[in-house]
Each structure stands twice: as C-alpha cells, then as structure tokens.
N, C-alpha and C positions, 0 to 999 in steps of 0.2 A: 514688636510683639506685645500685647496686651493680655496676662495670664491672669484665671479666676480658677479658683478650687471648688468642685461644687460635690456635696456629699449625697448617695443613692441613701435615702432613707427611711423609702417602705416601697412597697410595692402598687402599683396604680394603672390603670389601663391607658392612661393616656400623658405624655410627658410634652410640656415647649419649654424651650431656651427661650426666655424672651429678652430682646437686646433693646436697649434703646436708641433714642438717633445715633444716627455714625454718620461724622462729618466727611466723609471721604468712600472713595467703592472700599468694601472687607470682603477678606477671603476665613471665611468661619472655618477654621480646623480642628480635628482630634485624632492623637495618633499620626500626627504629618500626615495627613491624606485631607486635602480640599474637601469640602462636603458642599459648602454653599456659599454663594459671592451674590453681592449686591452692592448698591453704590445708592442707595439714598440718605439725607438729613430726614428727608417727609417719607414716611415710612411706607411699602406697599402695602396698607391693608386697611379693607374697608370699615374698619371696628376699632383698632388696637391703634396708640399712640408707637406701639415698639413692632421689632421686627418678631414675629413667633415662628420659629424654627422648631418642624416636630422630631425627636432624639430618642425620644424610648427604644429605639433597634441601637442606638448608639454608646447608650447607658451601661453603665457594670457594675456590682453590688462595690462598694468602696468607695473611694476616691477619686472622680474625673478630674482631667486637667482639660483647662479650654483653652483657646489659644486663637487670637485674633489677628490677624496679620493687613493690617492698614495701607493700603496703597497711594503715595504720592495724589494728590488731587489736581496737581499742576501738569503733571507727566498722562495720567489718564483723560485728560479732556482734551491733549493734542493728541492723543492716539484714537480717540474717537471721532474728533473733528476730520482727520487726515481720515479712514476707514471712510467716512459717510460720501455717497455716490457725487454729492455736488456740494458749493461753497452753500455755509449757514453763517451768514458773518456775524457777528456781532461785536462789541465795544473795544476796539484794539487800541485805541488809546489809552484808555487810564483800563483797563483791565491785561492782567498776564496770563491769563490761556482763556479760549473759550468754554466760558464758562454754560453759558446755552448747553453743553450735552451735560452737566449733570446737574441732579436735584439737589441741589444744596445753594446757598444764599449767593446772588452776586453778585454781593457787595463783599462779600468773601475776598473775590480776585480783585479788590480795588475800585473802588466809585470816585466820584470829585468832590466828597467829604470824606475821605476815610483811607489809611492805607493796605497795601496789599499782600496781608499775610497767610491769605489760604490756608486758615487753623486746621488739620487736622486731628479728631479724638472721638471720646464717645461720650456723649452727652445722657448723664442719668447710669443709673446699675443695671446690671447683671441680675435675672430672677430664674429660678425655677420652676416653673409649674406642672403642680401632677395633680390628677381629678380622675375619677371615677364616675362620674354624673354630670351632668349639665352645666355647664359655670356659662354667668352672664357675662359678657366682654364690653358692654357698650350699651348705649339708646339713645333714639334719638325722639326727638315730639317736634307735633307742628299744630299750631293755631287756627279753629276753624272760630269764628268770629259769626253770631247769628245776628242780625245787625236790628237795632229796637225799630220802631214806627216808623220814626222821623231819618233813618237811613244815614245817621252816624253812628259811630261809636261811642258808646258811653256805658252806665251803669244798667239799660234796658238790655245791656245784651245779654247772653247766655254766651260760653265758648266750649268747643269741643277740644279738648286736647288729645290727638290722636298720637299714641306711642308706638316706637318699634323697637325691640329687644329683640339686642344678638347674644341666642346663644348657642357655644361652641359644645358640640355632645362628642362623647368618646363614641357612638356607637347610633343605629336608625334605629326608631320604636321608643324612646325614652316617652314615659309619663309624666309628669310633671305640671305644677302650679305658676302660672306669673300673675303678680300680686303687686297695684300699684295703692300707693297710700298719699293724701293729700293731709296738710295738713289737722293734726288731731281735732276730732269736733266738728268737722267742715261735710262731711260725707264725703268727700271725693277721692275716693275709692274705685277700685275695680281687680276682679278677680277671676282668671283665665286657668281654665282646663285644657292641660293641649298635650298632643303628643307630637315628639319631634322628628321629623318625617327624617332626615339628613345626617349622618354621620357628617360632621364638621360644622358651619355656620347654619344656622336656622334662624330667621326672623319671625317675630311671634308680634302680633299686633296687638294692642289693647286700647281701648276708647274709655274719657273721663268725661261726662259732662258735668260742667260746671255752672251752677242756676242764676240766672240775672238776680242782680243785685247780694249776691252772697260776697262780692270782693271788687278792689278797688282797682284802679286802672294802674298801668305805669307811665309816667311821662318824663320826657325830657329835661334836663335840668334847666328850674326857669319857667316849666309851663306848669308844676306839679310835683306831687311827689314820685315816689320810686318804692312804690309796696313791693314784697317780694314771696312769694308763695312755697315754702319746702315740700318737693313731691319724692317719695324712695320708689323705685322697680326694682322687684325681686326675682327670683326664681329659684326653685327647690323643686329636685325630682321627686317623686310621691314617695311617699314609706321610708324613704330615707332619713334617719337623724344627722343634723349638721351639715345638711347639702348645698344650703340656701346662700347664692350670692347677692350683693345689694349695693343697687349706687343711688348717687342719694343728688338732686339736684335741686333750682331754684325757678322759678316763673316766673315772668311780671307780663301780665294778662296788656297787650297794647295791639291795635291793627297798624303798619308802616304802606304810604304807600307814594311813590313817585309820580307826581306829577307831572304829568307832559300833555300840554293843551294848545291848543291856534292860538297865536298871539296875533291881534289885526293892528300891527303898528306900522303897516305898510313895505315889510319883509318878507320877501315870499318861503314858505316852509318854515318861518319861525315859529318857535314855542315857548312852553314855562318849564322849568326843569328846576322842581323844589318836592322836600319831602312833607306828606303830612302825617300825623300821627294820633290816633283815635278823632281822624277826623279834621283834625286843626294845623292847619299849614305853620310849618315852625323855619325859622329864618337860621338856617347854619350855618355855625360860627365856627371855622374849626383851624386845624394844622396836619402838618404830614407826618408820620411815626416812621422813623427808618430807628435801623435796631438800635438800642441800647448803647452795646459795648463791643468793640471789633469780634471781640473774645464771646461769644452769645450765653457760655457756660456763666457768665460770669455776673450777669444777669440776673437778679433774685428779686420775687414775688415783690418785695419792698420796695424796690426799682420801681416796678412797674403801678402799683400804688402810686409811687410820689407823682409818679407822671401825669397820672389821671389827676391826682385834687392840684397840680400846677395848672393842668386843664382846667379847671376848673375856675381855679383861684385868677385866670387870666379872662373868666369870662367868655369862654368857650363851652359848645356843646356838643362838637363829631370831632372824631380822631380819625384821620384815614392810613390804615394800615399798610406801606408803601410795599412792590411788589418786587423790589431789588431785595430785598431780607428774608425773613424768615417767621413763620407762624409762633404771634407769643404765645408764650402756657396761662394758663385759665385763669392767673389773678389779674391779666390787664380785662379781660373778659368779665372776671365776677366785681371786680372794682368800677366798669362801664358802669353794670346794670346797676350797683349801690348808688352810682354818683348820677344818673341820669344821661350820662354822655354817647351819643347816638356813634357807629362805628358803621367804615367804609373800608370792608374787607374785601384787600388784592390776594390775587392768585399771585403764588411766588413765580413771577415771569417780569423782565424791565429788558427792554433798549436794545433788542436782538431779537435776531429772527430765529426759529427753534426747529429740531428735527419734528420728522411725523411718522417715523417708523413705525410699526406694530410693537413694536417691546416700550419703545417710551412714552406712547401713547397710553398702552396698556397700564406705566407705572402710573403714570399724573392722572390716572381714573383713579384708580383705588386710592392716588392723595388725596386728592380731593373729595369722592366722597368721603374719607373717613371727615377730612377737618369739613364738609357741611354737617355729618354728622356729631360730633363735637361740638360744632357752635351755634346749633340752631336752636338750643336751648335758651338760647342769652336773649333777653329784651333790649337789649345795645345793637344787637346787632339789625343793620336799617338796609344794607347792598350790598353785594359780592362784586368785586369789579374783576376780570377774567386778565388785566396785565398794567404795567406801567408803560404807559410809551411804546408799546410793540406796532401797535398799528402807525402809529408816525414815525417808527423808525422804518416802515420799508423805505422812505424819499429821503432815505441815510446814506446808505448803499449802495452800489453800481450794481453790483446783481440783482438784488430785488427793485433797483429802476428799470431795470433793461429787461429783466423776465416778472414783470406783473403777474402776471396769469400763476407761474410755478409758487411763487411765494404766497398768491393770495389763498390758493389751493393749502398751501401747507399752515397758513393763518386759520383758514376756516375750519380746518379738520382741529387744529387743535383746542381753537378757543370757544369755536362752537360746538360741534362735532364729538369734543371730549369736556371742556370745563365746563360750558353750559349742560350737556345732558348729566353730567355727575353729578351737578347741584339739583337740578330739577330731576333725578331719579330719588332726591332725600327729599326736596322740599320741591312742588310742582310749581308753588307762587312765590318761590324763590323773586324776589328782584335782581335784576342782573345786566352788567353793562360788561361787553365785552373788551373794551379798551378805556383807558384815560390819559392823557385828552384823546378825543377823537379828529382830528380832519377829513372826516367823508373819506377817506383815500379806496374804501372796497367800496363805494354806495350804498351803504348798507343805512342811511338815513343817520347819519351822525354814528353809526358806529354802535350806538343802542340798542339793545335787541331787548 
C-alpha cells in the first residue's frame, strides 16, 4: 500500500486525483472499496502526463486517506498472456513474463544489457486539483512553412504556427479568452474568443503568423545555430479574477524532411533514405538511447543533459530513442533543441508480437497521442518510428511463421491502424516509419509508410 493524506480545502465544482506514472496495473481505493484500476507507465490520456481520476462524489470536508494498492507486474502479465484467445509470443529468453500485455518498459523484465527486476512504484507525486473554470491541460503546435521563390527553406519564408489547446471545463457554455504570446516585441501574438461547447476536454485552435525574415532558422549541430523562440498559451474564463492557466514553451522555426528518391545504381526498387533540413540534406551521425538507469525514477534532468553534450562532444548529431524503454521527460527533449541534436522517436514497442484487442488498442491511442502531443513542440524532433524490431521479429517465432496472415493482421492494426493515425490525428505531416529495421516481411515497401 502506497498512502497520501490529502486535505478538502474549499469548495470547487470540479475535483481530479492526478497520479503520476505507475509502474505496474493499481487498484486506486478509499474507504476499502476499489474505485478504479489501470495498469499503465504511459498514462491513458490524450493531454495529461498523469492519470486524472474525477473524485469530487468521493471527497469529505476533512481529511481523505488515499490508498494505492500495486499489483505484482510479473504475476499480471502471465495472467493476461494465459486469458488472451491465442499465443502473443515474445522474448522468453532473457525476459521473465511477457511483457507485450502491459504498458510499461521492456527492458523492465530484462534485455541483453540489463537485468531483470520488474521495478514496481509510482513515478512523480500525488496532486489535487480543484477548478471552477476552464484550466488549460496541454497544447500542442505544428509548423506550416510558406516556402520563398527559390522553393527552400530559408529566411524568405513566413511560417504559420497553428496551436491547439486542451481545455478541461467543469461545465458546457464557458466564455472564455485563449491568448498566445510570442516573444515580447515580435508581434506574434494572437487572441481567441471562444466558447466551450464540452463539459470535459475542448480543443480550442489558434493560428500565429510569423513574417519572413523577423527570425532565424534552427539547424542541426554542425550546420548552424539553434535560435529558440518563447511562446506562452493561455486561457482565462471571462469575468473571472485569477482564472487564467498558462504554459509556456520553445520553437526553433526549421522544415524536416525524409528523403526517399530512385537510386539508378542498377538496383531494382532502390533508394536514398537521408534527412534534409530547411532544405539541406544533413549526413546523421548518431547512437541508440536505451534508458538511463534499470531504476528510471532515478534518472534526473542532469542525467539526461550530460547525455546530449557527450552526444555532442563525440561528434554526433541524432539520438535514436530505442522502443524497449520508456518516453524521457522534457530535459533530453529541451536539451536536443539547445544542442542541435536531431531525435529518432520509437514507440515504446521492441522484439514481440502484441495484442489488438479493443481496450489495448484503445490505451496506446491516447499514449501516444498524448506523447505526439507533448513533443511536437521540440525542433529535435526529425521521425516517429512506430517499434524496435517488431516487424523482424515475426520470422522469430513459430506462430507468427506458420500464421502470417493472423499476426500481420494484428501488426497492421496496431502500428498502422493505431500508432500511425494517433500521430497524424496531432501532426498530419508527421514523419513516420513503422518498424526499424525493416526486412520487407508484410510488403509494405521497406516497411515505411
């Protein structure tokens, strides 16, 4: 058991528990009576790093005791694997249960660097939240690039930065202002009248154009600098004093794009598979990022810093986020964009074939959008890759050798079907490769989509 004391200390129309990652399925209680069970690290929801559990019917003027109760993570994913209609094999050598049913890292149950301790906890605190008005939970922005004469990128262009703010209302019909601000001086501003059609999540759009030649490009380390632009979105219900929430993020103005063209070197279906960036094809130099530290809690901002200027200081320019782990927190991210270093973001999927039920399916959308939304902020960020080795792991296994058809079915639904439309529901010209490496094994043309 995992207990917190949280104090009723006014009264508010709307109340969440918000939990942060939990390494293992919990069973959220008060008052010994089960209220709500979940079993992800990557949290279900499309806005929120944490889980938001709504409590207000649950709450009592005094004192609440909370009380968590943490389920074996080893025990629950042979109860799921055994439960599920047909074999989902995955790594039974150097892993100790299958880890494929739950969302949590896995390299958790053991990889061939690392040993296998299946950490258990809850990663981050305990919060309260009570609002009466519209609080913002999130935003995300995407880059529309108007491209000058000469049809690159450069200082002739203009860009639109189109935002979307989530936010969460106690009630439908809310009034309210979202108010984006660009750097002081710059004009780049904008300012939205809206009302909130939704009790619960609302998405509120707002457009920034930003004028050729008011600001300088971002570039990879190596080809350029790395300017970085502060933009805040607000939001505050009308009439209200003290409503207003506000987050505050960074830009670096760059277009990324993957190159894939006919190679005539006498190869039939060959190509070029390189990135360019505002135009200029960059040669990447990179390594693979698998986590930190067995222990991921243990992990700190500073960690993730020294990693990037070691990147650096080795003369590299991409980190690729390996899909056996887990999504790092925002300083290897805001440390990228500082240092220049281009990033090759996996979906947490490695070395296993996975279910495709409707409930899991269901969870790895809302993961996933949330972390596109989350990091589509970052100028590091260059491709989403949808798994490690899942696609060459089907000519792993006797089942998914001998039933091609069942497993490619269950590959498409989740890599395409869910990880792909999650990202391009946030970002439409998302870059996005569904496997790495690829071997042709569905036909899918190298497996790139």
């Amino acid at each position: 058991m995992v207990i917190r004391t949280l104090s009723f200390l006014h009264a508010a129309s709307t109340f969440f528990l918000l939990l942060p990652p939990l390494s293992t399925p919990t069973t959220f209680l008060s008052r010994i009576v089960a209220l709500f069970s979940f079993s992800l690290l990557f949290p279900p929801s499309k806005t929120s790093s944490e889980h938001r559990l709504p409590v207000k019917d649950l709450l009592k003027p005094g004192t609440n005791t909370l009380a968590l109760r943490i389920h074996p993570a080893i025990l629950e994913a042979f109860k799921r694997n055994a439960a599920y209609p047909y074999a989902v094999p995955y790594l039974e050598l150097q892993s100790i249960a299958p880890y494929n049913f739950l969302r949590k890292p896995a390299s958790d149950f053991g990889w061939d660097w690392g040993p296998a301790f299946a950490p258990s906890g809850i990663y981050g605190s305990v919060k309260l939240q009570a609002y009466s008005s519209g609080v913002l939970t999130g935003a995300g922005v995407r880059q529309q690039h108007h491209r000058s004469a000469d049809g690159g990128a450069g200082a002739g262009d203009s860009v639109a930065l189109h935002f979307d703010a989530y936010v969460e209302a106690p009630a439908a019909g809310e009034q309210g202002t979202l108010t984006v601000r660009g750097p002081e001086g710059k004009g780049w501003d904008a300012t939205v009248a809206v009302r909130l059609p939704a009790r619960g999540l609302n998405v509120v759009p707002a457009t920034v154009v930003v004028p050729a030649g008011s600001f300088d490009l971002w570039w990879p380390v190596g080809y350029g600098a790395q300017p970085l632009y502060g933009f805040t979105v607000s939001y505050a219900k009308d009439a209200v004093a003290d409503s207003a929430t506000t987050l505050a993020r960074r830009i670096g103005f760059r277009t990324v794009e993957l190159k894939r063209e006919p190679l005539h070197n006498g190869q039939e279906g060959a190509e070029s598979f390189f990135f360019s960036v505002n135009g200029v094809p960059v040669y990447a130099k990179g390594t693979n990022m698998i986590p930190l530290d067995i222990f991921s809690s243990k992990t700190t901002a500073a960690d993730l810093r020294f990693l990037v200027k070691q990147t650096v200081d080795a003369n590299m320019n991409m980190l690729r986020v390996w899909g056996g782990g887990l999504y790092p927190n925002d300083a290897l991210y805001d440390a990228c964009d500082e240092a220049g270093v281009l990033l090759w973001q996996e979906a947490m999927f490695a070395c296993s074939m996975y279910p495709r039920d409707p409930a899991f399916l269901s969870e790895v959308s809302k993961e996933i959008s949330f972390q596109a939304r989350r990091l589509n902020w970052h100028a590091s960020l260059a491709i989403w890759g949808g798994n490690n080795e899942v696609e060459t792991a089907m000519g792993w296994y006797e089942p998914s050798r001998s039933n091609k058809d069942l497993y490619s079915n269950d590959y498409s639904a989740l890599f395409v079907g869910t990880v792909r439309a999650a990202l391009r529901g946030v970002s439409s010209d998302v870059i996005f490769v569904d496997s790495s490496p690829s071997k042709v094994w569905l036909g899918w043309g190298g497996g790139f989509l």
